[in-house]
Backbone bond lengths (Angstrom), bond angles and torsions (degrees), N, CA, C in turn:
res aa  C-N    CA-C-N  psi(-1)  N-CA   C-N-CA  omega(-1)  CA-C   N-CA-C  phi
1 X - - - 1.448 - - 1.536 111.14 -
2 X 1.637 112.52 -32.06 1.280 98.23 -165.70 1.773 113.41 -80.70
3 X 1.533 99.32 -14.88 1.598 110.84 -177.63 2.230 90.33 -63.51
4 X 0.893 102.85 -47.82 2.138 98.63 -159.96 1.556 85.88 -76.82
5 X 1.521 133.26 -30.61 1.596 96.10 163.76 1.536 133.94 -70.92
6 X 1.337 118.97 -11.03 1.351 134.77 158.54 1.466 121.77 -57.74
7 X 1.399 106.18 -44.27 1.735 125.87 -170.38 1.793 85.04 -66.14
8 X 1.617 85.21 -49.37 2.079 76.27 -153.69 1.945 119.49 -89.17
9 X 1.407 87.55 18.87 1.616 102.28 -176.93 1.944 101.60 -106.71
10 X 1.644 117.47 -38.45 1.358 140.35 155.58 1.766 90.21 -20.87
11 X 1.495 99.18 -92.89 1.352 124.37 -173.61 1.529 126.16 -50.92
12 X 1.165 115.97 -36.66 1.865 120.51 148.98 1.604 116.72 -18.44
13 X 2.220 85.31 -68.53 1.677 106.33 -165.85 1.861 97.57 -60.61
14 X 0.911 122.27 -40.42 1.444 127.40 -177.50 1.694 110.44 -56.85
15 X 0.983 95.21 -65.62 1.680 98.08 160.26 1.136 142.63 -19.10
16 X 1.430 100.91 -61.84 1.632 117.36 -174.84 1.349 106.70 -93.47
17 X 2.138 123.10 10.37 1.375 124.13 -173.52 1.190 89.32 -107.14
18 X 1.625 138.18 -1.18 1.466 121.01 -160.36 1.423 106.66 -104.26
19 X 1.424 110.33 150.74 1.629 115.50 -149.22 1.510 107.86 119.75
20 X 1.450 105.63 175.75 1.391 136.68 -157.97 1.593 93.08 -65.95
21 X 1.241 120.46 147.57 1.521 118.82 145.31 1.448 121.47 -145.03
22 X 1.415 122.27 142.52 1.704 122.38 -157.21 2.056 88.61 -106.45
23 X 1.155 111.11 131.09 1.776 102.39 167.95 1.462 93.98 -80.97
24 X 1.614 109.40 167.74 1.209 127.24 -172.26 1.674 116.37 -102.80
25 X 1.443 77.92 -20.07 1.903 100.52 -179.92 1.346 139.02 -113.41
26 X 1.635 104.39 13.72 1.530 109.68 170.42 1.593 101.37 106.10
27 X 1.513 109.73 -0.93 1.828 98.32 -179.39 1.520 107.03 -99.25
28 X 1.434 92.00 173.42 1.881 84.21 -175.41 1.223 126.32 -64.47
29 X 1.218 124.21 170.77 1.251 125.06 -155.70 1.713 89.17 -83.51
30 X 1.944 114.81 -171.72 0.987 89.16 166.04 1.489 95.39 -161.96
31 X 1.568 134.19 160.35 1.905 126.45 -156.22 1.649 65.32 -126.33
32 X 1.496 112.42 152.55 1.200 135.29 164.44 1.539 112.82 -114.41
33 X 1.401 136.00 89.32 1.531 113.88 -173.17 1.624 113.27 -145.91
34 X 1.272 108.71 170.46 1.879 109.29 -154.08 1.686 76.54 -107.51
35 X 2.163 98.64 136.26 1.026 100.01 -177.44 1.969 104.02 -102.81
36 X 1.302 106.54 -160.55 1.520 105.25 -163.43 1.491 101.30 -71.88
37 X 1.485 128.28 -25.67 1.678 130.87 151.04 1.258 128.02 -43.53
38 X 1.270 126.78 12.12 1.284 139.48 -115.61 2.059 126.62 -29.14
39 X 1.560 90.44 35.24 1.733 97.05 157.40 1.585 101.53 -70.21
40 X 1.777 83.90 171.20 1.615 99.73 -174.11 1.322 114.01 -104.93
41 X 1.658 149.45 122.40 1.264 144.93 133.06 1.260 164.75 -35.90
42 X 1.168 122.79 98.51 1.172 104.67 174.26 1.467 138.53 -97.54
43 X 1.560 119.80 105.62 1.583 105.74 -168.75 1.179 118.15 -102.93
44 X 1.095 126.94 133.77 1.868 134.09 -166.77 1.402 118.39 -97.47
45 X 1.108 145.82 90.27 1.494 166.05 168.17 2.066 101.73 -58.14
46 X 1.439 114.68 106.93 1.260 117.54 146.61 1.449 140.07 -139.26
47 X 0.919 123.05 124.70 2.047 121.42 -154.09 1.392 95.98 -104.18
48 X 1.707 112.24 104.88 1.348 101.95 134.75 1.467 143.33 -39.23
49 X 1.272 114.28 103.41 2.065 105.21 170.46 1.453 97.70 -70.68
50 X 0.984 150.80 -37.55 1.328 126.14 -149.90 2.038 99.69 -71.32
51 X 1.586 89.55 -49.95 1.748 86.18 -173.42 1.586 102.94 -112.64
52 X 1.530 118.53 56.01 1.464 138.97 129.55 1.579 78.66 58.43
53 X 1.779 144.13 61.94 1.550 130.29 165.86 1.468 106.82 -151.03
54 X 1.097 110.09 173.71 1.598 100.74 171.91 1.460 102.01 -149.31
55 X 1.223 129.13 171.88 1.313 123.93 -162.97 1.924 91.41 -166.30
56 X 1.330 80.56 158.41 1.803 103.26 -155.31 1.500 106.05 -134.28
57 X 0.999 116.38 121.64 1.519 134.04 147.62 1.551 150.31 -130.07
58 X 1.056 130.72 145.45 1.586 135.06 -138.66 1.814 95.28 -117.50
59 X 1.153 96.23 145.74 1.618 98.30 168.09 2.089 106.28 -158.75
60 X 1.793 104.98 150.65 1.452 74.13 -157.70 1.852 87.44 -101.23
61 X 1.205 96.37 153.85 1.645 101.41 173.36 1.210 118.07 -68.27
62 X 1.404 137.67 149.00 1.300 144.23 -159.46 2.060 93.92 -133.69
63 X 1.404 116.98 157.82 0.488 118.69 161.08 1.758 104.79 -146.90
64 X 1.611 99.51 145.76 1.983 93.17 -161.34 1.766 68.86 -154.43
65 X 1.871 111.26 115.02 1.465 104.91 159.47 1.263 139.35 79.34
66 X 1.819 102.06 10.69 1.519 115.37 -159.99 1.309 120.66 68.73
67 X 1.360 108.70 8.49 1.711 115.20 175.21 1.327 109.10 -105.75
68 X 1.464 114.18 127.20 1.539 113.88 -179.92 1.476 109.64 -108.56
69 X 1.374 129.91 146.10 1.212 128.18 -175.01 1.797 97.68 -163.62
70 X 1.844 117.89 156.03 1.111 95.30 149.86 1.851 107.88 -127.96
71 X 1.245 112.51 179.46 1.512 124.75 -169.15 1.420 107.04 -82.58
72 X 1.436 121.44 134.71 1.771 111.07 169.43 1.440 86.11 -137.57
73 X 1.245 119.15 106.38 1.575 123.73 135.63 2.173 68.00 106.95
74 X 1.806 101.21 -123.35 1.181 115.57 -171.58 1.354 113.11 -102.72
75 X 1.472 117.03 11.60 1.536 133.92 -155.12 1.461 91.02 -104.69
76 X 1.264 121.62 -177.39 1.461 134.98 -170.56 1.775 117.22 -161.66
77 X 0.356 129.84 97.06 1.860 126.21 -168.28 1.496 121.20 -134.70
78 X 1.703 89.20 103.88 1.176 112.94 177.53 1.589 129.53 -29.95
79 X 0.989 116.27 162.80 1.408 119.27 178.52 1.947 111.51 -158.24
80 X 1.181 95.02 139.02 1.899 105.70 -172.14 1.613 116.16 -166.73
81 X 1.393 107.43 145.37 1.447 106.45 165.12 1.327 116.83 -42.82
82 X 1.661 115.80 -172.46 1.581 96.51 167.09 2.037 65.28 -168.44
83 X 1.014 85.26 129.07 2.213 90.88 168.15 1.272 121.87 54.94
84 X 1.503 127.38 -29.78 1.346 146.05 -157.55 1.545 130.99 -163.57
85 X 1.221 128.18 128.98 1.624 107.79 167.19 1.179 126.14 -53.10
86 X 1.532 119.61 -21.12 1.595 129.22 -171.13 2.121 105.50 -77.30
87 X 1.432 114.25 -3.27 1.022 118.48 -158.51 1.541 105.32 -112.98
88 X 1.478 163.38 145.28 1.323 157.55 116.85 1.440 134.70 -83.38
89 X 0.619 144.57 131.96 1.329 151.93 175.21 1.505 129.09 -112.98
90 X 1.880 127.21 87.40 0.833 132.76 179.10 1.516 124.50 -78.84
91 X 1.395 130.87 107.64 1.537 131.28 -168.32 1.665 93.96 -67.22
92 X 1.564 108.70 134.76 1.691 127.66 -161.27 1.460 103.40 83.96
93 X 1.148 124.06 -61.79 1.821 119.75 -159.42 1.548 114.51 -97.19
94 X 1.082 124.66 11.64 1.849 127.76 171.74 1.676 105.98 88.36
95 X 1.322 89.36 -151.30 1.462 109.71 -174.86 1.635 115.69 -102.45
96 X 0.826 112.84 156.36 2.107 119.87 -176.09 1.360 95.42 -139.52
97 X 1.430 92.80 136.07 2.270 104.26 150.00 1.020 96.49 -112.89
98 X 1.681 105.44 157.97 1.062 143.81 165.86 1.659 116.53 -34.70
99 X 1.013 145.10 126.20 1.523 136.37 163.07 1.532 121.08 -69.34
């Protein structure tokens, strides 16, 4: 029992992360959302101004231990509240609010 209150406390925090998020520091923005597998997403939105485009990429969230992070390439980067639910904190890419 105590392992499926872990599973279903994991998946709560995931929950209440899905939605819009603005970075605070110039990185891309980023949508947090559960796909039809029902894992969780993360897709990253950033627009060049100079050449008027924006470009998008997806990565899937992992969760190992109550630790959330997702994978880019061979890299790994954490992810956690920080003070608030309205707040995220991606290890490499800064801090995000809520939209």
């Amino acid at each position: 029992m105590m392992m499926e209150e872990e599973y279903q406390s994991c998946w709560n925090m995931l929950a209440l992360w899905q939605g819009g998020w603005m970075s605070v520091n110039g990185n891309p923005d980023v949508f947090i959302f559960q796909g039809y597998d029902s894992n969780y997403y993360l897709l990253a939105y950033s627009y060049d101004k100079e050449y008027g485009r924006g470009s998008f990429s997806y990565y899937e969230i992992v969760v190992d231990k109550e630790m959330y992070y997702i994978r880019m390439g061979m890299k790994s980067h954490r992810m956690e509240s920080k003070e608030s639910p309205s707040t995220l904190h991606i290890a490499g890419w800064g801090g995000y609010m809520k939209n």
